[in-house]
N, C-alpha and C positions, 0 to 999 in steps of 0.2 A: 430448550433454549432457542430463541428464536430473535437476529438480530437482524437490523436494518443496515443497509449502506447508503449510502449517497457519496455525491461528489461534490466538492470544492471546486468552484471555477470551472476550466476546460480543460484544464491539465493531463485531467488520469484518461479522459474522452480523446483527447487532441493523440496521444499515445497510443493508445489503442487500436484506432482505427485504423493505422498503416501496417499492424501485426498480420501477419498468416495466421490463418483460419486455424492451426492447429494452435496456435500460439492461443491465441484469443480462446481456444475452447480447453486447454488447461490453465487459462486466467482464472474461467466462471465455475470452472471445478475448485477452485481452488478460494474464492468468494462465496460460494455457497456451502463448503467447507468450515470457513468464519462464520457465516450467518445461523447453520447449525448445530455446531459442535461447541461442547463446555467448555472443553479444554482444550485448545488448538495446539498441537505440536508446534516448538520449536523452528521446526524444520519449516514450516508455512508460516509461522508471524513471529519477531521476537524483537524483545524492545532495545531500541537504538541508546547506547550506554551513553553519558554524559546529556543525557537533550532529555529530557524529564516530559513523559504523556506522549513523544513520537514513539513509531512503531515504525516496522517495514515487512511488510507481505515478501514471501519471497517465495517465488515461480523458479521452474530448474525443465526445460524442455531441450532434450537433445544434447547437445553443447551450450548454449546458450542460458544465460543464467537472467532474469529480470527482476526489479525492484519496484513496490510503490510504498509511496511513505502515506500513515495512517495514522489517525489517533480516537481514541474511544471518546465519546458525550455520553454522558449518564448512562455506561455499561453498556447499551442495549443497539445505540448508534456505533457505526462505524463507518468516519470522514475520511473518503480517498482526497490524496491529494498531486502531486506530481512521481511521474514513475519513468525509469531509464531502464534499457539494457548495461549491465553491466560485465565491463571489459577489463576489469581489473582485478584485483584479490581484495582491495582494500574500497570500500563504496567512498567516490568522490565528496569530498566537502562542503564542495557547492550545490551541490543536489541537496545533501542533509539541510544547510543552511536554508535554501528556497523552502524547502519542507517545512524546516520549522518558522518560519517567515508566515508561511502561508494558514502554520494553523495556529500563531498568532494572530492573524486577518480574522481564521473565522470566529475563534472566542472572544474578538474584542468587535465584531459585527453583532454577535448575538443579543 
């Protein structure tokens, strides 16, 4: 199984680049994880209830828990698109919404 990623806009880019180096290097462990594996645990991707084709990657480093929201194109794609640290138990609204905003953008660009 062999999939691709890309990114939507500069969102998951823009996020990224002020992480620590450790952060960032359990991101791509955890991205090449998706891009490999048939069956992704759980525990690393699982689909966001009520928002139909969103997903969320989820990163657990240290204390500190991250999010990016994601959706598959023809199985084989996988569309980053905005990602936060998360400070709460319950993933903010407004994040979701931007999410699912944004891969509305990219399916009706296509």
């Amino acid at each position: 199984m062999s999939r691709q990623i890309v990114f939507y806009g500069k969102y998951f880019i823009d996020f990224y680049k002020v992480l620590d180096s450790n952060v960032k290097a359990k991101i791509q462990y955890v991205l090449e994880l998706i891009k490999q594996v048939n069956h992704i645990p759980k525990k690393f991707l699982a689909p966001i209830a009520n928002y139909e084709g969103l997903f969320e990657i989820r990163i657990k480093y240290q204390s500190n828990i991250y999010r990016i929201f994601c959706c598959f194109d023809k199985g084989k794609l996988v569309v980053l698109f905005n990602a936060f640290q998360k400070k709460t138990q319950k993933t903010p609204k407004k994040e979701i919404d931007k999410a699912k905003q944004l891969m509305n953008e990219y399916f009706n660009k296509k």
